[in-house]
Residue frames as qw, qx, qy, qz and C-alpha x, y, z in Angstrom:
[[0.251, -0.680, 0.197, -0.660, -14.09, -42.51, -71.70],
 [0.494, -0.080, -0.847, 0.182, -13.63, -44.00, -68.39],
 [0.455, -0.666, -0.590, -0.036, -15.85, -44.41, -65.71],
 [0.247, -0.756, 0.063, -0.603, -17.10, -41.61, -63.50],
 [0.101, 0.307, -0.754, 0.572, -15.88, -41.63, -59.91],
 [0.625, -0.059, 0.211, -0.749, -19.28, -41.76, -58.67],
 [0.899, 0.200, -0.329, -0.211, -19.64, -45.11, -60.89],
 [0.687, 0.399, -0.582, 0.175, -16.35, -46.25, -59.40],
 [0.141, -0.083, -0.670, 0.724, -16.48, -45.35, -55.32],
 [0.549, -0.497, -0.468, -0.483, -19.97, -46.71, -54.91],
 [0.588, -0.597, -0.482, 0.256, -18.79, -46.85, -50.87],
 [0.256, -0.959, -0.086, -0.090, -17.60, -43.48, -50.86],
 [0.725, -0.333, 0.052, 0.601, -13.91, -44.26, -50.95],
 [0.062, -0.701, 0.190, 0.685, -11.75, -41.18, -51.92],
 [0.826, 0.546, 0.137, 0.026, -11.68, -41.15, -55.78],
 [0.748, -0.052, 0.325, 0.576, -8.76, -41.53, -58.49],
 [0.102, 0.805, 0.039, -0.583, -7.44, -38.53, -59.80],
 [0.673, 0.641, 0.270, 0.252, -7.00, -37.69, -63.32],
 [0.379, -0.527, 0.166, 0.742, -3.61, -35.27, -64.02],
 [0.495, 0.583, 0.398, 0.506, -3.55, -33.04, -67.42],
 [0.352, -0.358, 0.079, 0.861, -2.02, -30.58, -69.12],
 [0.308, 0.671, 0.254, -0.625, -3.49, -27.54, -70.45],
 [0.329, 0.710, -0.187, -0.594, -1.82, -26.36, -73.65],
 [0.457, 0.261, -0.807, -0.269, -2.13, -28.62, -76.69],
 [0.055, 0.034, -0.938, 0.340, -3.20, -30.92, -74.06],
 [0.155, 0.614, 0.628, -0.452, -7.26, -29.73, -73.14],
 [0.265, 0.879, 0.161, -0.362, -6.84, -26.77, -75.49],
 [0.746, 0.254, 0.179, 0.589, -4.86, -26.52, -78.84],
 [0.336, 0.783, -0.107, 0.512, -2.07, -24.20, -79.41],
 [0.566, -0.032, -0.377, 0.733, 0.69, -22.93, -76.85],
 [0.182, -0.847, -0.432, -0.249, -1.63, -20.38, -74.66],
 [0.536, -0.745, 0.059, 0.393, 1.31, -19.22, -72.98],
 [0.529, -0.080, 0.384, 0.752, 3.38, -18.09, -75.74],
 [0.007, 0.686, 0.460, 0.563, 0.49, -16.79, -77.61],
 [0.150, -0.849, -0.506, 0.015, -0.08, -14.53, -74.58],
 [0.487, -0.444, 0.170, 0.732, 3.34, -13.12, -74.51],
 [0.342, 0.090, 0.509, 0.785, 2.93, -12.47, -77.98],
 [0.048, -0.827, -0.512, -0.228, -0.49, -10.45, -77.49],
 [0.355, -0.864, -0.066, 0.351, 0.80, -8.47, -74.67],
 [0.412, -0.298, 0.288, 0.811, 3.92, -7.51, -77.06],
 [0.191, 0.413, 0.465, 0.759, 1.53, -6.86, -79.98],
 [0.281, -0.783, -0.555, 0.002, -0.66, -4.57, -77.53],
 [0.548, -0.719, -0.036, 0.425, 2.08, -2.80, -75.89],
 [0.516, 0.846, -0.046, 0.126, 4.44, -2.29, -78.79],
 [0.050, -0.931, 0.323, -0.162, 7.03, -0.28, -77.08],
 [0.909, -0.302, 0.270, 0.095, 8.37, -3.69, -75.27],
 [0.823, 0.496, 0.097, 0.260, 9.87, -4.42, -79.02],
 [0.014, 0.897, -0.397, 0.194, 12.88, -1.59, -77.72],
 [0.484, -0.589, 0.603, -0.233, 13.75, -4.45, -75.50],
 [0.796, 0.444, -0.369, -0.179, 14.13, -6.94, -78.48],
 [0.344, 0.582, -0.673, 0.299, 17.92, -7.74, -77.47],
 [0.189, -0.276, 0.854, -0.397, 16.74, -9.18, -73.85],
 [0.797, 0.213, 0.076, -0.560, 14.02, -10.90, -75.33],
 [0.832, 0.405, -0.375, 0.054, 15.99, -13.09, -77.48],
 [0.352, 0.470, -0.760, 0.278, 18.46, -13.31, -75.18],
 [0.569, -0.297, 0.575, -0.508, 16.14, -14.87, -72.78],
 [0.871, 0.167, -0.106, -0.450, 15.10, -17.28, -75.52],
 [0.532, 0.544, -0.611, 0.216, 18.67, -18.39, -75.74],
 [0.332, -0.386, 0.599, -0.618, 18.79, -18.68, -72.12],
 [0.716, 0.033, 0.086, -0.692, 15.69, -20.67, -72.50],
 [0.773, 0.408, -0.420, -0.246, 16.81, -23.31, -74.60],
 [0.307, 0.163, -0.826, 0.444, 19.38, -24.76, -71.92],
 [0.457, -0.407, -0.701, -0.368, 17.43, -27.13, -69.82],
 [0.528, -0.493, -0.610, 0.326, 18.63, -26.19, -66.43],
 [0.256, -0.308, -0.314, 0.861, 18.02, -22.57, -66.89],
 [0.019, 0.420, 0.704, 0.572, 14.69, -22.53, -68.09],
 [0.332, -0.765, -0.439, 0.334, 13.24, -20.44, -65.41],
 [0.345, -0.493, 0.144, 0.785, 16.14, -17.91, -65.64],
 [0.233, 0.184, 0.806, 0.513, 15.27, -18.22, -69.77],
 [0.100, -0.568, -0.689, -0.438, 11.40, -17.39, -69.54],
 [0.225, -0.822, -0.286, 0.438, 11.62, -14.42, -66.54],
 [0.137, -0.318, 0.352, 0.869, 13.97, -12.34, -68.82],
 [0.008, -0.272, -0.533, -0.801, 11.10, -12.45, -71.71],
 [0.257, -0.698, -0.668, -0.042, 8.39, -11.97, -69.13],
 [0.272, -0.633, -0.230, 0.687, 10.07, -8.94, -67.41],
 [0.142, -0.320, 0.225, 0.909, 10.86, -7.32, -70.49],
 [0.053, -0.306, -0.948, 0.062, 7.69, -8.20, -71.81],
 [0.254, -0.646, -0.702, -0.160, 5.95, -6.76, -69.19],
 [0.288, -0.377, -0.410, 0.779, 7.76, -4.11, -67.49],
 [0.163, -0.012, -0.058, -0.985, 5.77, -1.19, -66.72],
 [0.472, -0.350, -0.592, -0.552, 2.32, -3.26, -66.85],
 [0.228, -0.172, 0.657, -0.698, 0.19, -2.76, -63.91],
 [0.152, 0.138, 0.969, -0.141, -1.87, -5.71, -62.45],
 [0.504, 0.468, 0.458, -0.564, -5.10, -4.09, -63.74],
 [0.022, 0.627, -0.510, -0.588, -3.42, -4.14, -66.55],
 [0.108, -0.303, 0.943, 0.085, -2.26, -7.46, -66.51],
 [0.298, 0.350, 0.837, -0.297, -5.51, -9.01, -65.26],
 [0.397, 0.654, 0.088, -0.638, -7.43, -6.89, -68.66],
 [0.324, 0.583, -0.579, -0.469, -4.98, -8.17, -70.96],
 [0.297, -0.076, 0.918, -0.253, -5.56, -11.63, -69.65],
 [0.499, 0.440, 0.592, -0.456, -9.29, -11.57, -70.40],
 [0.590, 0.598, -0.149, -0.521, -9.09, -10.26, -73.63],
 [0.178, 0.502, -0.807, -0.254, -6.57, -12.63, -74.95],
 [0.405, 0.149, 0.827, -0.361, -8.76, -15.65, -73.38],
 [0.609, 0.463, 0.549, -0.335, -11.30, -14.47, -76.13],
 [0.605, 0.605, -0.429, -0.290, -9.21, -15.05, -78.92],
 [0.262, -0.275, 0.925, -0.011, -8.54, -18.53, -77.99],
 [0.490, -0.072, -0.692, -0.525, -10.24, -21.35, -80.11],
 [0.848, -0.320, 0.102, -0.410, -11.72, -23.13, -76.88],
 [0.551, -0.311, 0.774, 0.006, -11.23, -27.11, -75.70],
 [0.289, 0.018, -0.869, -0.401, -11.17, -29.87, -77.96],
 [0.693, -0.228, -0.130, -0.671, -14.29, -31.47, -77.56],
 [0.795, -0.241, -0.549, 0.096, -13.42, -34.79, -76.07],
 [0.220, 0.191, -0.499, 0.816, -11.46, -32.23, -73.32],
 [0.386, -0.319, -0.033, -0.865, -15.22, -30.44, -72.85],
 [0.824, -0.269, -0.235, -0.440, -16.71, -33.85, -71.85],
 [0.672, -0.158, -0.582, 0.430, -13.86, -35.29, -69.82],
 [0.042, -0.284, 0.307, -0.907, -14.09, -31.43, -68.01],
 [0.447, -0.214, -0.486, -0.720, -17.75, -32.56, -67.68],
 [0.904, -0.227, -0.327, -0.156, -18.01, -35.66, -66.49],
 [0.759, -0.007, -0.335, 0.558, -14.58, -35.65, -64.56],
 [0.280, 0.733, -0.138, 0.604, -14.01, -32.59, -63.60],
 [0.671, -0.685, 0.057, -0.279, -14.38, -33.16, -59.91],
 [0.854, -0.415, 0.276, 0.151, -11.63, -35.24, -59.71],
 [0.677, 0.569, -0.035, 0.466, -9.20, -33.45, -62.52],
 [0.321, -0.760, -0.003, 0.566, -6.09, -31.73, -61.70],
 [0.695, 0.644, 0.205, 0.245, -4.90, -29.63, -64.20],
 [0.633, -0.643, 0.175, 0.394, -1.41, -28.74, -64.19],
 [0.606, 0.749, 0.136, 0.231, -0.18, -26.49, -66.50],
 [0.365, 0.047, 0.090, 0.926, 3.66, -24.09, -67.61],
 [0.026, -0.614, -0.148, -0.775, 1.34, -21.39, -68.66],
 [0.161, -0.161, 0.429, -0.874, 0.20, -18.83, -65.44],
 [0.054, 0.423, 0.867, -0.260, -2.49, -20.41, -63.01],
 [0.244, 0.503, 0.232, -0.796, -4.53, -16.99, -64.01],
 [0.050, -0.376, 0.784, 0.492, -4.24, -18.18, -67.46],
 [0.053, 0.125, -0.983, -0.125, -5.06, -21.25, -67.62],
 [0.066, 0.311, 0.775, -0.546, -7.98, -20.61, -64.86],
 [0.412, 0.462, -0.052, -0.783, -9.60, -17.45, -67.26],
 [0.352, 0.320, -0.661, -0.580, -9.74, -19.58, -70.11],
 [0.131, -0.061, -0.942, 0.302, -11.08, -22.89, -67.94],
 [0.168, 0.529, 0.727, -0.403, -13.90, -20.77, -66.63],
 [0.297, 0.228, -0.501, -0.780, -14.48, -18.95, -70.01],
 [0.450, 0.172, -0.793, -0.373, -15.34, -22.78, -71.29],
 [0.435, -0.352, -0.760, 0.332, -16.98, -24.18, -68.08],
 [0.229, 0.376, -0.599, 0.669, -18.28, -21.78, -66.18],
 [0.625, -0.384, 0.450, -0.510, -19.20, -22.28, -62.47],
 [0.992, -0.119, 0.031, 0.032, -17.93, -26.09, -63.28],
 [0.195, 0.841, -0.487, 0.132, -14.16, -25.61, -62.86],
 [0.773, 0.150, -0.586, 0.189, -11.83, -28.59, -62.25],
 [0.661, -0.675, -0.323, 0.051, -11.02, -29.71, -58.70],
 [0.405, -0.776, 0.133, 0.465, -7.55, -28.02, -59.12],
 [0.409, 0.880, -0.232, 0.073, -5.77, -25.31, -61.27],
 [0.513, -0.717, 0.238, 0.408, -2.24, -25.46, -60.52],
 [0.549, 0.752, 0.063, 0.360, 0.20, -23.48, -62.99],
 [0.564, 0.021, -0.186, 0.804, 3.36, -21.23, -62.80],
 [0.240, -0.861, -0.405, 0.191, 2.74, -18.49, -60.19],
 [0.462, 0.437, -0.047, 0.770, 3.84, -15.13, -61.35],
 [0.340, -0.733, -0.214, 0.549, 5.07, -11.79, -59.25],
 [0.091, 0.973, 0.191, 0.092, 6.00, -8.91, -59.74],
 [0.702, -0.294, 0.128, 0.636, 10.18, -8.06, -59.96],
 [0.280, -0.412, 0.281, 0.820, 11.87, -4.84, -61.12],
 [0.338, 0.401, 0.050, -0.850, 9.04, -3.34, -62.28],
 [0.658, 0.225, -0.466, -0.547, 7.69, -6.65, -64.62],
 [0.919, -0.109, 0.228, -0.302, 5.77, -9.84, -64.06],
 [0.122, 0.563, -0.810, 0.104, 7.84, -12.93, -63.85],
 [0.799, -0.254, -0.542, -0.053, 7.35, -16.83, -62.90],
 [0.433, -0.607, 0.506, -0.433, 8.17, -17.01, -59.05],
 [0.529, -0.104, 0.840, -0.058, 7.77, -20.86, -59.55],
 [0.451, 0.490, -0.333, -0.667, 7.65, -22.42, -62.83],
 [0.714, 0.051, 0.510, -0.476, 5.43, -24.82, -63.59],
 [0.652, 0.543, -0.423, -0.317, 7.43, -27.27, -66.31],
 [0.638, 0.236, -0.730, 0.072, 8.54, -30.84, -66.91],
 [0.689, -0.241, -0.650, 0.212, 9.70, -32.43, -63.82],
 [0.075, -0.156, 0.301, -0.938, 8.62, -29.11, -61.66],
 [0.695, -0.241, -0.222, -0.640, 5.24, -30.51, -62.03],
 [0.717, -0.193, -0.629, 0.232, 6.04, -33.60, -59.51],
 [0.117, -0.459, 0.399, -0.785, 5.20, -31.28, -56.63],
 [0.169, -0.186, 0.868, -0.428, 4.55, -33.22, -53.28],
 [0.626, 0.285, 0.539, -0.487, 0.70, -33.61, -53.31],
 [0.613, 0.475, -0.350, -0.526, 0.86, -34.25, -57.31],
 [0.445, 0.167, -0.871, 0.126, 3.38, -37.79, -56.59],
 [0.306, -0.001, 0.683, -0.664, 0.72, -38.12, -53.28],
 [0.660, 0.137, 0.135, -0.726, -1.89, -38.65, -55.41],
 [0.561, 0.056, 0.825, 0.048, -3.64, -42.01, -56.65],
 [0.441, 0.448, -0.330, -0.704, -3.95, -40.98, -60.54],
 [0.656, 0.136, 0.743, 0.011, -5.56, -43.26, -62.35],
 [0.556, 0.674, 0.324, 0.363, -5.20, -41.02, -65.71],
 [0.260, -0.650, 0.166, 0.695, -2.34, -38.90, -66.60],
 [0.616, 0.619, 0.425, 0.240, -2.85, -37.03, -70.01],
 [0.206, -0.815, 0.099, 0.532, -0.66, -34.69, -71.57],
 [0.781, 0.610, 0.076, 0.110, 0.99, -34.01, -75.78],
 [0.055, -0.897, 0.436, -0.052, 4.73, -32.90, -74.40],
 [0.799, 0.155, -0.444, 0.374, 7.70, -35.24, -73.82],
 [0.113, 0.430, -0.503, 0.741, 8.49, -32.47, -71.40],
 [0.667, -0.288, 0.301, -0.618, 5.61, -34.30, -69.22],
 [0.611, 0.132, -0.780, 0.024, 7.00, -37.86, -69.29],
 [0.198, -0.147, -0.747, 0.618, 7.55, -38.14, -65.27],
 [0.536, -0.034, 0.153, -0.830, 3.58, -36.59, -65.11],
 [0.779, 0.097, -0.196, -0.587, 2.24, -38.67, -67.14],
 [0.592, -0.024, -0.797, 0.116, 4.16, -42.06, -65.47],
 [0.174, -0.128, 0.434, -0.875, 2.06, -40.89, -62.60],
 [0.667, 0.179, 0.232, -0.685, -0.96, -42.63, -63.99],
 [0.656, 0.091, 0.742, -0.108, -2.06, -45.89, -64.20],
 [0.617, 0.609, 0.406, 0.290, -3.32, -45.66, -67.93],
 [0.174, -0.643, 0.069, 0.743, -1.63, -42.93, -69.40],
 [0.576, 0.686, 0.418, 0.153, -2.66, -40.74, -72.63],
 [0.413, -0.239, 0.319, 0.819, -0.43, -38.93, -75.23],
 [0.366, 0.793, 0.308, -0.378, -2.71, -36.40, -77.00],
 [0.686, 0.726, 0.023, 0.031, -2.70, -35.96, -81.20],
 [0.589, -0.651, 0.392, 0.274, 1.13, -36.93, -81.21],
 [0.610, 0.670, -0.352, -0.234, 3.17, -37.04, -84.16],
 [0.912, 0.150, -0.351, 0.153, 5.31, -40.36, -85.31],
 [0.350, 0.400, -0.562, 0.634, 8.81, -39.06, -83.72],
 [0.375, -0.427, 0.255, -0.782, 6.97, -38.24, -80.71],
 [0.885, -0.332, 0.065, -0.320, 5.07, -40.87, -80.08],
 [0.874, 0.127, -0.411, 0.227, 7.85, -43.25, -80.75],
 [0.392, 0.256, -0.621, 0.629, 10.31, -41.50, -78.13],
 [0.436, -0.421, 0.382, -0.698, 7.83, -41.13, -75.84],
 [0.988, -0.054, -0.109, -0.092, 6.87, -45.04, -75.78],
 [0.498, 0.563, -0.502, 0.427, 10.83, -45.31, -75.53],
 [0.056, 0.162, -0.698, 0.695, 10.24, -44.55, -71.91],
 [0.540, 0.002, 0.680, -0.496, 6.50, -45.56, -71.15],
 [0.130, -0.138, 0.973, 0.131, 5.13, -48.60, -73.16],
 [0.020, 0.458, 0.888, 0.007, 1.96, -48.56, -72.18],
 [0.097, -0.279, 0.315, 0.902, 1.03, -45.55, -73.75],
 [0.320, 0.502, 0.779, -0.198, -1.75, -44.80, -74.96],
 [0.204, 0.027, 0.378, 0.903, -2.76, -42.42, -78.20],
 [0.253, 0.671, 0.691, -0.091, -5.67, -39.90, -78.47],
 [0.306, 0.093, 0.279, 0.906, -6.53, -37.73, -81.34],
 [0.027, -0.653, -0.525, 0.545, -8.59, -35.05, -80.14],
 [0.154, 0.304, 0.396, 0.853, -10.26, -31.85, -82.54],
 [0.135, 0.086, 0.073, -0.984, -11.82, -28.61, -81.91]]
């Protein structure tokens, strides 16, 4: 673990931030897919709308139209859900999640004051499930992909992936720890002085060293 800010800016200078991602990353499993896939088994009817589903997935798969990709399965998704809806189906799904890994719980702990956590899945998301596992000790910032409301279903307005996450104040900051288990967070996680690659598999780890070196490996459990 590394020192507390408190331990490290004994005159009060500004502290180092810490960057991380959520899913697989603080919490196992893809919490954004899984929620799509609640709200479809909840809803049912969606499943009519099969054909633009898949064809968003397709969509999806090409990197520079991953946005374009993951609003087609959110609209169809969600159309017709209203925000009380939304904000119900949220909560429940939150409590069928497994929680943090446990070395996440005690960097949330002991860090959290000086964590951003920067996540693809929806800032509501990310946040329900954050203060689920914490609460009243939430991290010093959520920031996630910010959805609206389009032709009658919820959508990303700004999606929060790969090298979207290098948003002005994020490359402003002085990270001294960038953690994250994606390759699609390479340019995050050379953001931070020490940088960690959470429970990574061989291929993985090896192309991610490919492009930072000094890499670091942690295997984290529930």
């Amino acid at each position: 673990m590394i020192h507390s800010a408190k331990e490290r800016d004994p005159d009060g200078r500004a502290p180092r931030w810490i960057l991380a991602d959520f899913d697989d990353t603080l919490a196992p499993g893809d919490s954004h897919a899984g929620l799509l896939r609640y709200i479809l088994r909840r809803r049912i009817w969606p499943l009519l709308l099969l054909p633009v589903i898949a064809l968003g997935g397709l969509v999806y798969l090409l990197p520079s139209q991953r946005r374009r990709g993951i609003s087609l399965i959110w609209w169809a998704i969600t159309l017709g859900l209203s925000p009380l809806g939304w904000r119900k189906l949220v909560r429940a799904y939150c409590h069928t999640r497994p929680g943090l890994f446990r070395e996440a719980h005690r960097l949330l702990e002991e860090e959290g004051h000086r964590c951003w956590v920067i996540s693809a899945s929806p800032r509501a998301l990310v946040r329900a499930q954050l203060y689920q596992q914490l609460p009243g000790q939430l991290p010093h910032r959520i920031i996630g992909s910010q959805m609206h409301y389009r032709f009658g279903g919820l959508m990303p307005r700004f999606y929060c992936h790969g090298q979207h996450k290098l948003l002005p104040e994020i490359c402003a900051l002085d990270a001294e720890l960038a953690l994250s288990d994606s390759l699609h967070d390479l340019p995050l996680l050379g953001l931070g002085e020490e940088a960690w690659l959470i429970n990574p598999t061989p291929v993985r780890l090896q192309k991610a060293r490919a492009c930072l070196p000094h890499l670091l490996v942690k295997n984290w459990q529930l």
